[in-house]
N, C-alpha and C positions, 0 to 999 in steps of 0.2 A: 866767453864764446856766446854769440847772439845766433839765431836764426829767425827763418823767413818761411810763414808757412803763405801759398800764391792761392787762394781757393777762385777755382768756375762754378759760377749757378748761374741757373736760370730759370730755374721753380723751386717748389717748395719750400719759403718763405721758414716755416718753421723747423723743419726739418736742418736747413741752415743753422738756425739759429743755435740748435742743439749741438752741432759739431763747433760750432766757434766758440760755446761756451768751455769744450772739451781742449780746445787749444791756447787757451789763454791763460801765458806765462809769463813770469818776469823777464825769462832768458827768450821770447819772442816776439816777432811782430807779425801782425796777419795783414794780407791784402789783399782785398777783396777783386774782383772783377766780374760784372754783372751783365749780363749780354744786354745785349743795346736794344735788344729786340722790345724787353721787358722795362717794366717803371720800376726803377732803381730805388724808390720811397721802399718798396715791401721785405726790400731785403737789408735798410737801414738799420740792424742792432747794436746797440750799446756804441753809437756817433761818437761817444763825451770819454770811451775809453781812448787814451792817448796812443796806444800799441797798436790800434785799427785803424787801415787805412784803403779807400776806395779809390782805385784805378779810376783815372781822370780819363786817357785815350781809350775807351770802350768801342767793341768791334760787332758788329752783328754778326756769330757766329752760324753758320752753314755747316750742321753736324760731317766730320770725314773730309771739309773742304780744306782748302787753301787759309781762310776767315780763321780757322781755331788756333793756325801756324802765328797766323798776324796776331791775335788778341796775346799769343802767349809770347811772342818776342816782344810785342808794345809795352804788356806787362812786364817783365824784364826789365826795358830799357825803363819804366819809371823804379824800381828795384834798387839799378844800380845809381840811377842819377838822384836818389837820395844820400849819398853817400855816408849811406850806413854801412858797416863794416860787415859781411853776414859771413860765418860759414858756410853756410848750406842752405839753398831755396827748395822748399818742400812744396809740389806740385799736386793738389787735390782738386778731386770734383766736389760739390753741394753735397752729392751721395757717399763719399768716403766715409769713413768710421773708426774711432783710434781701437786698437785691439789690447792695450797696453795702457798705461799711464805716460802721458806726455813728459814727463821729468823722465821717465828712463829712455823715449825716442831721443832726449839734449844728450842725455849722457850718453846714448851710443854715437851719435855725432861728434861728439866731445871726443871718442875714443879713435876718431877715425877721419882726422880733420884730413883736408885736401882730397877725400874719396866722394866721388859719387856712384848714385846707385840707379843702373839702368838698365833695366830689361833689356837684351839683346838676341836677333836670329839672325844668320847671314842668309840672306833672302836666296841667292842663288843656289845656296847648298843644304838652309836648314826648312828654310819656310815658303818651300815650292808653292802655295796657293794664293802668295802675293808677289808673283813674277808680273802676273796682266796689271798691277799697278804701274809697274814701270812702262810698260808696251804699249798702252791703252789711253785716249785724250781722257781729261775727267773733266767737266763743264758745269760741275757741282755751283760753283760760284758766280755761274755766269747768271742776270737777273731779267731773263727774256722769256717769252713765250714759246714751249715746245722744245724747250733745251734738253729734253734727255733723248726727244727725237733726232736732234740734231747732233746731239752726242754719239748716238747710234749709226747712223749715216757717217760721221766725220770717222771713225772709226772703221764702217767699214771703204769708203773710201780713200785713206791715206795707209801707208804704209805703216807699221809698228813703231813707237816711239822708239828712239836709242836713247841711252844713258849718257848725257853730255859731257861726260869726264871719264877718267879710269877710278874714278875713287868706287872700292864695295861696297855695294847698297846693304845696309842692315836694316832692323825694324824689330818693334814689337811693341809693347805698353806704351801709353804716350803720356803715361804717371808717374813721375820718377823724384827723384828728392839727386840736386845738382848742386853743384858750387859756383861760385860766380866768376871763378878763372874757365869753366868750361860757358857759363853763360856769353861771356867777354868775346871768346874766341868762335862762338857761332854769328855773332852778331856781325861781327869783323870779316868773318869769312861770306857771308850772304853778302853783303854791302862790296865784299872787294871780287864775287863770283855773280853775277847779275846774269850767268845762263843758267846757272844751278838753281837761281829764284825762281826766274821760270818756267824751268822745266817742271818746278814743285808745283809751281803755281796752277797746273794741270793735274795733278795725282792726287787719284783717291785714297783715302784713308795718310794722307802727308804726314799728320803728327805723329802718327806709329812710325817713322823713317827717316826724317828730314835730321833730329838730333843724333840718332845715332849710326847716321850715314856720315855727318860729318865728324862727329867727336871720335867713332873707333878707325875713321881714317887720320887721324892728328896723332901730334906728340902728345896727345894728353890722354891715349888710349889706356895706357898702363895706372890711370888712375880712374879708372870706370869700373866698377863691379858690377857682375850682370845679373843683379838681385834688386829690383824696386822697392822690395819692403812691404809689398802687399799682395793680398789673399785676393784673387778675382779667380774664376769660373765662365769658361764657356761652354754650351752645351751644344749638343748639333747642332757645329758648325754655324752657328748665330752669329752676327758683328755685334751683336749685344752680351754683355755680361749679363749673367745669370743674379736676377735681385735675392738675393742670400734674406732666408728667413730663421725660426729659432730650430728647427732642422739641422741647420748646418753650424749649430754654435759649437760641440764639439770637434768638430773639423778648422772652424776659427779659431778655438787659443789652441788647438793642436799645431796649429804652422808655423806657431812663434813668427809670424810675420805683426811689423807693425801700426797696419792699416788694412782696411778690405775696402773693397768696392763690389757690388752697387747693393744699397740699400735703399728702401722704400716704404715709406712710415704707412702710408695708405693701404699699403700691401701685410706689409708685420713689422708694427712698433716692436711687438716683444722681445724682439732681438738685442732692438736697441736698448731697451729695458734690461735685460741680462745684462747684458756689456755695462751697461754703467753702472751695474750692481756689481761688477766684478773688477773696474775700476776703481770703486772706494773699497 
């Protein structure tokens, strides 16, 4: 069994470095994708290792936008058109962090082939406070002057968006550890639904929704668990995770979860320090 670990950055250069040292195994392959925004040289580690590899179609990401949907299906699609065989594409930021020993994330993979793991809310019935995503134009991506003004005006001008299909809108973490028969079938489904693209292509916060709007409306729902595998924290009501420091390390191996987000070395290495003192 092989795996795919997909990491996003686009700072902290060292910081990165310290998590790719943490995922690098015989049974994987890493690959990278570097926002376009940033020089791709600073986050160049260890080139000459044969298991790393750096996403060629790179997207200028627009935090929330439509840009994070694209960069992570582009990525994807060079994934699968290497035709390496993966079980399981593990889906990190720069800021994730292993909680665990990387040999026992394979073996629980290994024990749970054809599952993936994805955080899931049903938006109309569990996660009331991201209804106005669906209702509301989002212009996040659009590269004009005074576009949140205009955002503001188009919104209240037109009437509330509808939702262009019956399928139910889910949502939640946009972090997930997937398989490539659900990868296959989103990609195939965007490409053969071109109103569901753009109706995404306007909603904020898309990558909390777009996956598992379409995966828990498929035949492939009974193979989703609604567990991503990672410790993240939000606190009043923030769109930001809470940067977990050495405070909260007894709440981290208490979750038995086996990754956290968000970490922040400039804020408290020591965490990270702990943690890889508890990994060897």
């Amino acid at each position: 069994m092989r795996i795919a670990h997909l990491i996003f950055v686009h700072k902290s250069p060292l910081q990165f470095e310290r998590l790719l040292m943490k995922l690098i195994s015989i049974n994987a392959d890493i690959y990278v994708h570097v926002d376009k925004k940033v020089d791709i040289n600073q986050f160049v580690f260890l080139s000459n290792n044969p298991n790393i590899f750096y996403i060629q179609n790179r997207v200028s990401i627009n935090w929330g936008n439509y840009t994070m949907v694209k960069a992570i299906l582009s990525s994807f699609e060079e994934i699968i058109n290497s035709k390496i065989e993966y079980s399981h594409i593990n889906l990190l930021s720069g800021q994730d962090y292993p909680l665990k020993k990387i040999e026992d994330f394979e073996s629980f993979l290994s024990e749970n082939k054809g599952k993936s793991f994805i955080q899931s809310l049903s938006i109309y019935n569990e996660w009331h406070n991201s209804k106005e995503r669906l209702t509301k134009y989002c212009l996040g991506d659009w590269n004009i002057p005074a576009k949140h003004s205009i955002q503001k005006l188009t919104n209240w001008i037109f009437p509330k968006r509808k939702f262009p299909t019956d399928l139910e809108p889910y949502g939640s973490s946009s972090w997930f550890v997937i398989t490539p028969d659900c990868i296959k079938y989103v990609l195939d489904y965007l490409k053969m639904n071109p109103k569901i693209t753009h109706f995404f292509k306007y909603t904020w916060g898309v990558d909390e929704i777009i996956f598992q709007t379409i995966l828990l409306n498929s035949h492939l729902k009974e193979t989703i668990i609604n567990d991503n595998l990672r410790y993240i924290v939000f606190e009043n009501k923030s769109p930001h995770p809470k940067i977990l420091n050495l405070n909260d390390a007894v709440k981290l191996i208490d979750s038995d979860k086996f990754f956290a987000r968000k970490f922040c070395m400039d804020a408290d290495s020591k965490i990270l320090d702990y943690l890889d003192t508890l990994l060897r």
